[in-house]
N, C-alpha and C positions, 0 to 999 in steps of 0.2 A: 504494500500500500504506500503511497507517496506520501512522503514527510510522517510514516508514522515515529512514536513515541513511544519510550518504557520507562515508566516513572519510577522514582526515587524507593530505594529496597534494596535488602541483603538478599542471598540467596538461599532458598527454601533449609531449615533447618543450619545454617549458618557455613553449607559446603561450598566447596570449589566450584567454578563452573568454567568450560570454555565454549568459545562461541568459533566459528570457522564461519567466511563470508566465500561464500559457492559465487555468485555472480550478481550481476546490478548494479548501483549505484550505491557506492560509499557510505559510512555509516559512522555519526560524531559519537563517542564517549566520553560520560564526566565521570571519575569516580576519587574517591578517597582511600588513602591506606588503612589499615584494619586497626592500627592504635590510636586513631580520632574516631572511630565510632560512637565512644560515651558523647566529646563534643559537638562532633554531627547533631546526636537525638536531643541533647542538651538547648544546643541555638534553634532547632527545628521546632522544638517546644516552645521556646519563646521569643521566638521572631517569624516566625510560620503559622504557627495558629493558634488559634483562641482557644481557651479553656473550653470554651462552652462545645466545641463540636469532638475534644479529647472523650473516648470512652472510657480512660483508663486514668487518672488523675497520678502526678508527681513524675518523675524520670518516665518511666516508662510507657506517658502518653503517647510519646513521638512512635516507639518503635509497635507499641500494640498500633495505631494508626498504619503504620507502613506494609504490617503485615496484608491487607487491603488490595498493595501496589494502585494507588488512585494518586500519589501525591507529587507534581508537577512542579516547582519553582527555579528560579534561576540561580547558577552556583554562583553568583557573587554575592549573594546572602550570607553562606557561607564563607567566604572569601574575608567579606570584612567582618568577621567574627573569627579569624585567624584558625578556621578548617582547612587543610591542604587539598586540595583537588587537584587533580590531573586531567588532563583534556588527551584523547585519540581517535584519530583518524585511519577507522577500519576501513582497509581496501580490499579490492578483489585476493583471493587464495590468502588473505592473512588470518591469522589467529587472535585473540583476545581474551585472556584469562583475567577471571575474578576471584578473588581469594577471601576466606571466608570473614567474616564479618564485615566486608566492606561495601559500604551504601555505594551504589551506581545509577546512572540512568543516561539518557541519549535517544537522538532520534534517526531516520536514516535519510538519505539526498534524493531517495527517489524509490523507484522499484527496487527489490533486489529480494535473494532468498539467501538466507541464513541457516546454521545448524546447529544446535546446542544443548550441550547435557551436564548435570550436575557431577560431580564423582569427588570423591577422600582421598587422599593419603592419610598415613598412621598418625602424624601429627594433628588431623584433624580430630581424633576420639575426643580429648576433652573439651575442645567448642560443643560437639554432640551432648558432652554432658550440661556445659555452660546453657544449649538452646534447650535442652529437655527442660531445665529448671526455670527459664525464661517463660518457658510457653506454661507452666504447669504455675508460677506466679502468678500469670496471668488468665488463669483458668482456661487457658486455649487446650485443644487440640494438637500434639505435635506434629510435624510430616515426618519423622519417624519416629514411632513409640523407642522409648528406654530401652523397652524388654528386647526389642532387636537389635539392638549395638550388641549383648550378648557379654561374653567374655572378654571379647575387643576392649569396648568400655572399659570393665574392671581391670583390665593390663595396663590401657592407658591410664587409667588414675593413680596405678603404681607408679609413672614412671613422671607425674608431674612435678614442678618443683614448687617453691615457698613461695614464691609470687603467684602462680598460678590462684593458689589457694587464698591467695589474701585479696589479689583480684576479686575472685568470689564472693569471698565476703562482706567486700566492701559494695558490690554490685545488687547481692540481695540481702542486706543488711544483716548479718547476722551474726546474732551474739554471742558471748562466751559461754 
């Protein structure tokens, strides 16, 4: 479709994705690195929109809202609220990876057909767990239940370190 758009979003469950451009007309991306995500949903929250249409009140309005994918604005929003974005220009036979927790969005120059699928590596497990407990906060649905990470999960949590976990806690507030 000409000039279509994909608004502002992580990708489903907080995985990797890449995207490969088969033929058409060129395609812009904005996206940001995965360690401004708290300030992403932070500015998004309050320089984006109004309390009154958030379903989800405090931090986590912006990102319960995103889960949606409905939300459109221009990255110098974030720009002058000192979020990093990055601009690309996908062409014919190129690639474009997104890396998990990183809000993206972009439209394309004209026609064109695209191809794209989510997929892990091992260091993805404990995002897995980070979006299980996100989505379970916020009373959602996850796109992969806990109980299917399996084993995987429980390895990976062996193998994180002290920050990991303190991220955590500071993310879902929780106590001693």
């Amino acid at each position: 479709m000409l000039f279509s758009l994909f608004a502002w979003h992580v990708k489903d469950h907080y995985l990797y994705s890449i995207n490969y451009h088969h033929c058409g007309a060129s395609k812009t991306w904005f996206g940001m690195p995965s360690d401004a995500t708290l300030k992403f949903e932070k500015v998004v929250k309050e320089h984006v929109y109004a309390n009154d249409i958030l379903s989800v009140k405090g931090e986590d309005g912006a990102f319960d809202m995103h889960l949606g994918k409905t939300t459109l604005f221009p990255p110098n929003i974030l720009l002058e609220h000192d979020v990093p974005i990055l601009k690309a220009i996908q062409k014919l036979r190129e690639f474009v990876i997104t890396f998990p927790m990183s809000y993206h969005t972009g439209f394309s120059h004209g026609f064109n057909c695209d191809e794209a699928m989510n997929f892990a590596f091992g260091d993805w497990f404990p995002l897995g767990v980070i979006a299980s407990l996100h989505f379970a906060h916020l009373n959602r649905v996850p796109f992969i239940p806990h109980e299917q990470q399996g084993e995987a999960v429980n390895f990976a949590i062996g193998d994180c370190s002290l920050e990991f976990f303190i991220f955590l806690k500071k993310k879902f507030k929780v106590e001693n």
